[in-house]
N, C-alpha and C positions, 0 to 999 in steps of 0.2 A: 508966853515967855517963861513963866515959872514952871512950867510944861518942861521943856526944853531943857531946864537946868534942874529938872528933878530927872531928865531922863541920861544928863553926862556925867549926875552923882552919880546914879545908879552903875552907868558903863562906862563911868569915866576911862579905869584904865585899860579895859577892851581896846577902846576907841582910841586910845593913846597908842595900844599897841597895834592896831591895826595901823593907826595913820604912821608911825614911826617903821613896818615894816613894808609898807609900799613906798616910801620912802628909800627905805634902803634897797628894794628890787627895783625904783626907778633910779637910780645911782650905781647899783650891779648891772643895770641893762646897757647902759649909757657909757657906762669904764668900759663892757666887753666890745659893746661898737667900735668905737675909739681906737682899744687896742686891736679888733680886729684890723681893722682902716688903715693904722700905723703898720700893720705888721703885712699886708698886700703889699704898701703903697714900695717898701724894703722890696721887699721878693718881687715883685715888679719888676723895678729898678738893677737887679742883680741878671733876670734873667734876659733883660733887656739887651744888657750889654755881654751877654752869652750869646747869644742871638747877631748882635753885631758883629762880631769874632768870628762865629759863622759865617758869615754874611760875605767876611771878608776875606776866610781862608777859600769858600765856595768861589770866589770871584780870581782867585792863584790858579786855583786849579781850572777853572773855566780858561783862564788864558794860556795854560800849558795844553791843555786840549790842541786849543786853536794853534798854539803854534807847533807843535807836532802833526798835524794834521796838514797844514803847507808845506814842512820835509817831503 
């Protein structure tokens, strides 16, 4: 035990700042997840309903075909 606490005098603040920096890149890695997730989940959602517009003007024109097509 006296081991131990002669060797965090020694490296106390090493050890401080190492554990205080992986700290803060597990709290940097974790904010970028996040924001990436949040900022998909947006853009997703936007092009989703681009896509549906599509989806819908395709389906105008699909039934002008067809009714030009029985003239």
């Amino acid at each position: 035990m006296e081991e131990m606490l002669k060797l965090v005098g020694e490296y106390g603040i090493t050890l401080v700042l190492l554990l205080a920096s992986l700290y803060v890149l597990y709290r940097f890695a974790f904010f970028s997840i996040n924001e990436v997730k949040s900022n998909f989940e947006k853009r997703h959602e936007e092009l989703s309903e681009d896509m549906d517009e599509i989806k819908r003007q395709l389906t105008l024109i699909e039934a002008f075909i067809k009714a030009r097509e029985k003239k």
